[in-house]
C-alpha positions as CSV (number, residue, x, y, z in Angstrom):
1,X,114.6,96.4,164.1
2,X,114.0,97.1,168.2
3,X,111.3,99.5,168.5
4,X,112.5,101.9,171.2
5,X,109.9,104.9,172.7
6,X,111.4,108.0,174.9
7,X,110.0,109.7,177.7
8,X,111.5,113.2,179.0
9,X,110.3,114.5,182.5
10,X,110.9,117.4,183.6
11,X,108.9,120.8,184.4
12,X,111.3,122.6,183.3
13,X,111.2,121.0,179.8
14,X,107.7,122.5,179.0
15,X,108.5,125.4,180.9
16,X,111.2,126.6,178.5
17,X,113.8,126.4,181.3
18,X,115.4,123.5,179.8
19,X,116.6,122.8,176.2
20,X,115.9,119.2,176.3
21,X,119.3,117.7,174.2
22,X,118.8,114.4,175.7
23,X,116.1,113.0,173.6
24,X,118.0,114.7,170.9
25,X,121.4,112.5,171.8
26,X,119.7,109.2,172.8
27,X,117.7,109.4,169.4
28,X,120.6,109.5,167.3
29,X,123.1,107.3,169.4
30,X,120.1,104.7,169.3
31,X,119.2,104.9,166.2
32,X,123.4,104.3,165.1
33,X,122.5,101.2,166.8
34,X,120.2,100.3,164.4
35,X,117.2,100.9,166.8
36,X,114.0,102.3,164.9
37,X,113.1,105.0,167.6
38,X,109.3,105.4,166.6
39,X,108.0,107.7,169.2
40,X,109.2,110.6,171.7
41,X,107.7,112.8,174.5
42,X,107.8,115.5,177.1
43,X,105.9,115.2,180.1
44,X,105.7,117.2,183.4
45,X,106.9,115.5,186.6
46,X,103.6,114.4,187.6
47,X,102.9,110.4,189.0
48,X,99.5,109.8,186.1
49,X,100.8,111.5,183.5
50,X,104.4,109.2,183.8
51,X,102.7,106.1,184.2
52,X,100.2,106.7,180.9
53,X,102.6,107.5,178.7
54,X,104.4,103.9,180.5
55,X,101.1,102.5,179.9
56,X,100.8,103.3,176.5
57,X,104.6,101.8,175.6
58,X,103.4,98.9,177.2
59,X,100.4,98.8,175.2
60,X,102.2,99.6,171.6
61,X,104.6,96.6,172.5
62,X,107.6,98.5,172.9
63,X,111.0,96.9,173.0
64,X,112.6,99.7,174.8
65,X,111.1,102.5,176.4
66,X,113.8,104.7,177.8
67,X,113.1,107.7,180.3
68,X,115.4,110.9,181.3
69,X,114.5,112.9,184.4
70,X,113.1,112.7,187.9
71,X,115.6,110.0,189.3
72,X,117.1,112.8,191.8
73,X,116.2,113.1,195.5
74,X,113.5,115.7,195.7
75,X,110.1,115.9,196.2
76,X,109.3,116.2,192.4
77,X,111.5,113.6,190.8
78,X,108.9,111.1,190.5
79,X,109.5,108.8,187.7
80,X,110.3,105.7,189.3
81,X,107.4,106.1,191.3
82,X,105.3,107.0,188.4
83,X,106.8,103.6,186.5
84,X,106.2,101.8,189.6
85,X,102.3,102.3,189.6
86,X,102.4,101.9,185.9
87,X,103.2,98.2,186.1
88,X,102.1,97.3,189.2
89,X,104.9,96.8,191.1
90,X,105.8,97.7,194.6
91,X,108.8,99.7,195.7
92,X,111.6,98.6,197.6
93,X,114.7,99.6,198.7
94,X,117.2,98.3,196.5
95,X,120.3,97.4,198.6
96,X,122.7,97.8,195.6
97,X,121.4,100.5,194.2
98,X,121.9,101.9,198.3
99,X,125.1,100.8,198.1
100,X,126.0,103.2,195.0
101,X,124.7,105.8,196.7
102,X,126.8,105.8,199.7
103,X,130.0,105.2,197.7
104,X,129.0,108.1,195.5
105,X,128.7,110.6,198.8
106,X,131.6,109.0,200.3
107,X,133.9,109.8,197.0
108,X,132.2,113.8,197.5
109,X,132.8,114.0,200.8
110,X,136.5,113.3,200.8
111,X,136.8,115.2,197.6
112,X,135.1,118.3,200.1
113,X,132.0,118.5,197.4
114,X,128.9,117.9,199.9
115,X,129.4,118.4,204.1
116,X,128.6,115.0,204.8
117,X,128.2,111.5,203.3
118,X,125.6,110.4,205.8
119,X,122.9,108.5,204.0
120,X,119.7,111.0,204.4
121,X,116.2,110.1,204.1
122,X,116.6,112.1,200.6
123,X,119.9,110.6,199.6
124,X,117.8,107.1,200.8
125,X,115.1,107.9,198.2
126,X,117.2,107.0,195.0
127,X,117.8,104.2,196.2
128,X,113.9,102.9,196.6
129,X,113.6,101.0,193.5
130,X,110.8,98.9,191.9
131,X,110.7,94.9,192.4
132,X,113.0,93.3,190.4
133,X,115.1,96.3,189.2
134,X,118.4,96.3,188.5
135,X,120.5,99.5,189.4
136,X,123.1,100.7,187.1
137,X,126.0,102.9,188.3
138,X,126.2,106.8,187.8
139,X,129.9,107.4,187.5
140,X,128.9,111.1,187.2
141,X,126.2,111.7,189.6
142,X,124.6,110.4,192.8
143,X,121.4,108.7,191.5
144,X,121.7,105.2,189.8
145,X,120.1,104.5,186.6
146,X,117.2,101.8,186.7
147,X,116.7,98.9,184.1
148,X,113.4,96.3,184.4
149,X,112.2,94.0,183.0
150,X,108.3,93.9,182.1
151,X,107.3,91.5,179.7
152,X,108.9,91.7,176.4
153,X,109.5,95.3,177.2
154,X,112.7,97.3,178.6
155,X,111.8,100.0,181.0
156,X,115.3,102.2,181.6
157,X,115.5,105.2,183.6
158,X,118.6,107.8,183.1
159,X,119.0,111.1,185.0
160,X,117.7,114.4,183.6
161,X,121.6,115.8,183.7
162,X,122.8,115.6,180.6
163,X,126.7,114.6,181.7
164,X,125.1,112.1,183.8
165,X,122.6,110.5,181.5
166,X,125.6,109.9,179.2
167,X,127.9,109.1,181.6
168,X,125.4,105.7,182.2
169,X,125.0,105.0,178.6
170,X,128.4,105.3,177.9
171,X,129.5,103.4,181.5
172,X,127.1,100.6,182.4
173,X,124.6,99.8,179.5
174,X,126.7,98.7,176.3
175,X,126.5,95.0,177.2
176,X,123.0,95.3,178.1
177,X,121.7,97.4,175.3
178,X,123.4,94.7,173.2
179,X,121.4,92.3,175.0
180,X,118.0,94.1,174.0
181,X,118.5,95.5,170.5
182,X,120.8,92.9,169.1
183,X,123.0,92.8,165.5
184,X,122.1,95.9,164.5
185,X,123.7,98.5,161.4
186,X,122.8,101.8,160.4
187,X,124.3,103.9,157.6
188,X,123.8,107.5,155.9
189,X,124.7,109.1,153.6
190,X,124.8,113.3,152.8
191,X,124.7,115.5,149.8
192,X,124.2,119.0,148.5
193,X,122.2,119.1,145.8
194,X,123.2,121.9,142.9
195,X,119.5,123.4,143.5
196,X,118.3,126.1,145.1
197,X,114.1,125.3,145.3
198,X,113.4,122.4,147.7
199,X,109.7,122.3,145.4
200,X,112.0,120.9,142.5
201,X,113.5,118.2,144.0
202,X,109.8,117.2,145.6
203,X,108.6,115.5,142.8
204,X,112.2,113.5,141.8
205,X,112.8,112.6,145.9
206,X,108.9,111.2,146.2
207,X,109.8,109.3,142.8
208,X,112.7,107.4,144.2
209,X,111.6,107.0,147.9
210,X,108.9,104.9,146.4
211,X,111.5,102.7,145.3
212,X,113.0,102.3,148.1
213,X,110.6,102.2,151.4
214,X,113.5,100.6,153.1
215,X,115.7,103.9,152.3
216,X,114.8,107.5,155.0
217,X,115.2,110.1,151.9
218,X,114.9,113.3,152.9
219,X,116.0,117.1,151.7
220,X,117.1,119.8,154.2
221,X,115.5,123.3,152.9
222,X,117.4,126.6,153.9
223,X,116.6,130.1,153.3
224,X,116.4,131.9,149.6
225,X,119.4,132.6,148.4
226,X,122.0,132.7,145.1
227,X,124.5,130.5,147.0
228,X,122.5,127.9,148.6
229,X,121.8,124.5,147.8
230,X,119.9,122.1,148.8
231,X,121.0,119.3,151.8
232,X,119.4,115.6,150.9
233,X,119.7,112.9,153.4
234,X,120.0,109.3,152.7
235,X,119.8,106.9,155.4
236,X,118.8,103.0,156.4
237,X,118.8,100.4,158.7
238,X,119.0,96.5,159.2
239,X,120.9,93.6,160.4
240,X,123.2,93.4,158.2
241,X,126.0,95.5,157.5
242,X,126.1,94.6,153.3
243,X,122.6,94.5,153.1
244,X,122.2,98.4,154.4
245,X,124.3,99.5,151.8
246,X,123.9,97.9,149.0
247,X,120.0,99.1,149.8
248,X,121.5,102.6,150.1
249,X,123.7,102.4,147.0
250,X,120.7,101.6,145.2
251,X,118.3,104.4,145.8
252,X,121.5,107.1,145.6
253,X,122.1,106.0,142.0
254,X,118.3,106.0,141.0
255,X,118.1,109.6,142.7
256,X,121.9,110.5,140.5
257,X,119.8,109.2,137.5
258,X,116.5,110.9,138.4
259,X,118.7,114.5,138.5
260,X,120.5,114.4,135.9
261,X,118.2,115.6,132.8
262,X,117.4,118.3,134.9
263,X,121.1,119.5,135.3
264,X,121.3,119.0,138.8
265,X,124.5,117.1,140.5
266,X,125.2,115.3,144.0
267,X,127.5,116.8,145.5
268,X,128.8,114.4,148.5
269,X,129.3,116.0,152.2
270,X,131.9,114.0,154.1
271,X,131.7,114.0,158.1
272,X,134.4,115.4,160.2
């Protein structure tokens, strides 16, 4: 499995202003992918505090390190030059990435969103990538998404704006991501448990998740109550599609034969 780290920028994360759903999405649209997300964070806009948590990625030996926020054209959206100084690598102005910017103002200007689609020093900015990016296209908003190469590691930047960090994911980076994490094949599986005290199951889920270290096992605890049971989640990863859940078949029947002298039945919970 690709080991894939997130970084979320953005004042207004730590502020409270912003519910930050971003790391929530690209954690579980990654991790379908068969990615092993091992590590998320918040940070503040600031240059150092960017580039450490970079640093530290690097460090770790990070396959893909994925940042939201601070790709805009104000004064405090500083994470590409926080990455920059991170890896030691100079900024440029990218003419591609210049070049999706101007089409993007061109396309609001005639539709009468902005005043004009001149190409302002601010406007300019999100185009000033570091050497040897590659911009990808924001079919939502105006600043481009950044993917780079450093090492063995995947740096890539998405926009703070939820519609447009997904419109990029969605849009440009299939191939590429494909590229980076490879075959990959994730499956889960969800039941309700006929128990009302999460302390009961503790000793029976430990039990079985030591049989299988290759199977996430884990029970979802509500409030006290006459009606409710118990939520157990079943999940794994790997390369191979048959593999996954033949592992996952496995450690459900052990758990369905760990229950049953104590009277307690799997119920299964089927997605919409």
């Amino acid at each position: 499995m690709k080991r894939v780290e997130i970084i979320a920028a953005g004042n207004e994360l730590l502020i409270g202003d912003v519910l930050d759903t971003n790391t929530n999405w690209l954690c579980r649209r990654l991790t379908m992918m068969g990615a092993f997300v091992r590590r998320a964070v918040l940070v503040r806009d600031e240059e150092e505090a960017i580039a450490a948590e970079v640093r530290g990625a690097l460090e770790r030996g990070t396959d893909l390190l994925v940042t939201s926020g601070g790709l805009g054209p104000t004064e405090d959206d500083r994470t590409v030059v926080a990455i920059a100084k991170a890896v030691n690598r100079p900024l440029q102005l990218n003419e591609q990435a210049l070049r999706m910017v101007a089409q993007r103002y061109r396309e609001l200007y005639l539709q009468g969103f902005v005043d004009s689609p001149d190409i302002t020093p601010a406007r300019r900015k999100m185009a000033v990538l570091p050497v040897g990016a590659a911009p990808l296209f924001n079919p939502v908003g105006t600043a481009p998404g950044v993917w780079l190469k450093v090492g063995e590691t995947v740096i890539l930047c998405l926009p703070g704006v939820p519609a447009e960090l997904k419109g990029i994911f969605e849009h440009s980076l299939p191939p590429l991501l494909k590229q980076v994490l490879g075959k990959g094949y994730y499956a889960e599986r969800t039941f309700e448990a006929t128990c009302r005290d999460e302390s009961v199951l503790a000793p029976v889920l430990k039990e079985v998740a030591s049989k299988h270290p290759q199977v996430y096992l884990k029970s979802k605890a509500r409030v006290f109550g006459k009606e409710v049971r118990i939520t157990i989640l079943l999940a794994s990863t790997g390369n191979e599609k048959e593999v996954v859940e033949r592992r996952l078949q496995a450690a459900i029947d052990d758990l369905i034969v760990a229950l049953d002298p104590m009277g307690i039945l799997l119920v299964p919970i089927v997605s919409s």
